[in-house]
Phi, psi and omega in degrees: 000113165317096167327113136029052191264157176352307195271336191293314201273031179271182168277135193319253223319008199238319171319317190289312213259159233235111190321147173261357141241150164233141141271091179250118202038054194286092186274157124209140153215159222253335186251353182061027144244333171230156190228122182293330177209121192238116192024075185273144175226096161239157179212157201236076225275153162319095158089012177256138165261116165278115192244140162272117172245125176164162169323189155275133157092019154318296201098035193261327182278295178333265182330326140315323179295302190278009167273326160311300166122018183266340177221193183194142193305130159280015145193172173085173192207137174250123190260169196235130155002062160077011176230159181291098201248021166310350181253290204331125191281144168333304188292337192244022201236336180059060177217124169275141157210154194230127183256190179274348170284344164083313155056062157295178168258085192327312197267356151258153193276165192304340158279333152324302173300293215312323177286005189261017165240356161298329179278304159347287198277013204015063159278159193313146180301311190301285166346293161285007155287313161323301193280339209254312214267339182267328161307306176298312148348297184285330172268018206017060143250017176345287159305356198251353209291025198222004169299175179230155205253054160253336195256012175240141171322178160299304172279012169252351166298334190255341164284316172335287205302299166309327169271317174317322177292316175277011229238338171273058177039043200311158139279332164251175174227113168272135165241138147245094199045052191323319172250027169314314191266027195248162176272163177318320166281353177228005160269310217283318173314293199316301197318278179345322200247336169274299193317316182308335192262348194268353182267329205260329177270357195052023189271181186255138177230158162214123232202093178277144176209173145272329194283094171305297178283336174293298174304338171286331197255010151209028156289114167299343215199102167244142191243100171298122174282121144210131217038047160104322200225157178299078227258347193194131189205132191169185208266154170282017172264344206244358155296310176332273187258359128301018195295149198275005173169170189309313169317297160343297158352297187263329190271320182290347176162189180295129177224177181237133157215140173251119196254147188188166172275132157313116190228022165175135212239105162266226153256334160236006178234201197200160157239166190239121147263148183244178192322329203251017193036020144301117164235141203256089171292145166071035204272123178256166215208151185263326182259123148305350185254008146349125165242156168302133175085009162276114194276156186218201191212140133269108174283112175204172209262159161342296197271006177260350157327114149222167222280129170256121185337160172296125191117305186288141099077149090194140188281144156305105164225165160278171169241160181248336169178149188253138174236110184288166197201017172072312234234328219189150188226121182264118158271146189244070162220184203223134186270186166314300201300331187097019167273088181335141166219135169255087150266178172243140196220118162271100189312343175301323181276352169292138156286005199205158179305174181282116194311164155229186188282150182074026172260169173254146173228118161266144195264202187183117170273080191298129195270016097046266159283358202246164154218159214248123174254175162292000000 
């Protein structure tokens, strides 16, 4: 089975119809040796919220920066509905951003930021009460508009910060990590509350994070970053449970890789032997160019590990330590080889006791859940 590409994964009404932004062969770089961003393609359909997902020093912020018009490429050209704005000033791309610092106005009130890209642009007063007032609306501040954004929470300085981006109507609105400084219980509202307003308005979001679940939970579309390039772009249940390589693998949720050899080739699946000399058939794969005697990794998440029937199939492992989790218990264990496993286990669901550390436990890999990386 083939990894995806960039244009297969956009959303259908959108696949057919001509991006409203592109990236073609796109460089950049800051030392004239390494390119922070290395020939990069990407395309950006009408009204999709997209998260740039990767490590730091990825190239996920860059690449944001120069779709913002704040950098500009040293090769390749980013196009706008088929015209080329790669040069094209900042100011003149109609386009909103929120950064993570938010770069309120201290000394103005809350209404006050939100009307200062309406003063620019000098619109008519009557016009700009209207748009200030509908941005705050939307951002449920209403009540706040006579604050000064010293007298607002963390998230309510960052709904500021969204209405301000939003209230002269950009076509797209770029975030770079917005909720970063925010705690764990008022970024998960916020995440929520962004998906909500990209529904309600219908724009194009673009949305940079290191936050693997911020990006699953409100992306029609995520394009993982690494080294400067796209390693993976697709919807996130299908990064999720397809990931295009170890990397992925690993940066997207919890993974297991079992490393072993090829010993049969199909057209979309392999069979395997692994370290512990299981060998596990039919298994799919993403490369067809897979060969016999070649390693490779079975890749499967925690919560597809499961206890294996009497009879069936199963590797050996110890377990080495158990973690409660209220809903689930993450087993800690090792296989002969000294290769570490994780599942997730709902105690609710046994039939039988719960293993403890230092019991052998046989597993069962469904292959199914499972998949063969390079």
């Amino acid at each position: 089975m083939n990894a995806p590409s960039p244009q297969s994964s956009l959303p259908a009404a959108a696949a057919c119809a001509q991006p409203l932004v592109r990236f073609e062969n796109v460089h950049k770089t800051y030392d004239e040796r390494n390119w922070v961003v290395n020939d990069l393609n990407l395309e950006i359909a009408q009204g999709e919220f997209l998260s740039l997902l990767g490590p730091s020093g990825s190239g996920k912020t860059t690449t944001l920066m120069m779709l913002a018009g704040f950098d500009s490429p040293d090769r390749g050209q980013i196009f706008m509905d088929g015209h080329d704005i790669s040069r094209l000033p900042a100011y003149k791309r109609d386009m909103g951003v929120v950064f993570q610092s938010y770069a309120l106005f201290p000394h103005m009130s809350v209404e006050q930021n939100v009307a200062f890209p309406l003063n620019l642009r000098k619109v008519s007063a009557a016009e700009r009460k209207q748009r200030v007032g509908e941005a705050l609306e939307l951002a449920q501040l209403s009540g706040f508009a006579s604050r000064r954004p010293a007298q607002l929470s963390g998230g309510q300085q960052q709904r500021v910060a969204l209405a301000r981006a939003l209230v002269y109507r950009p076509r797209m609105l770029l975030m770079d990590e917005p909720l970063g400084a925010l705690d764990k219980a008022l970024r998960e509202r916020m995440q929520l509350e962004l998906k909500s307003i990209h529904r309600q308005l219908g724009i194009t979001f673009v949305y940079v994070t290191h936050d693997q679940d911020e990006a699953m939970t409100m992306s029609d579309r995520v394009a993982v970053f690494h080294n400067g390039k796209i390693e993976q772009i697709d919807r996130p249940e299908a990064i999720y449970n397809r990931p295009s390589s170890r990397f992925v693998a690993n940066f997207l949720g919890e993974t297991n890789l079992l490393d072993g050899v090829i010993t049969g080739v199909g057209s979309t699946s392999a069979s395997i032997l692994l370290k512990d000399d299981n060998s596990i058939r039919d298994v799919p794969c993403h490369l067809a160019t897979l060969a016999v005697g070649d390693p490779a990794s079975l890749a499967i998440r925690p919560e597809n590990v499961r206890l294996a029937n009497p009879g069936e199939p199963a590797l050996q492992a110890r377990l080495v330590d158990s973690i409660f989790h209220g809903a689930h218990c993450n087993l800690r264990l090792t296989l002969p080889s000294g290769t570490p496993l994780t599942m997730k286990l709902n105690p609710g669901s046994l039939n039988r006791p719960l293993p403890v550390p230092g019991d052998t436990v046989a597993l069962a890999l469904p292959r199914e859940h499972s998949l063969l990386l390079p």
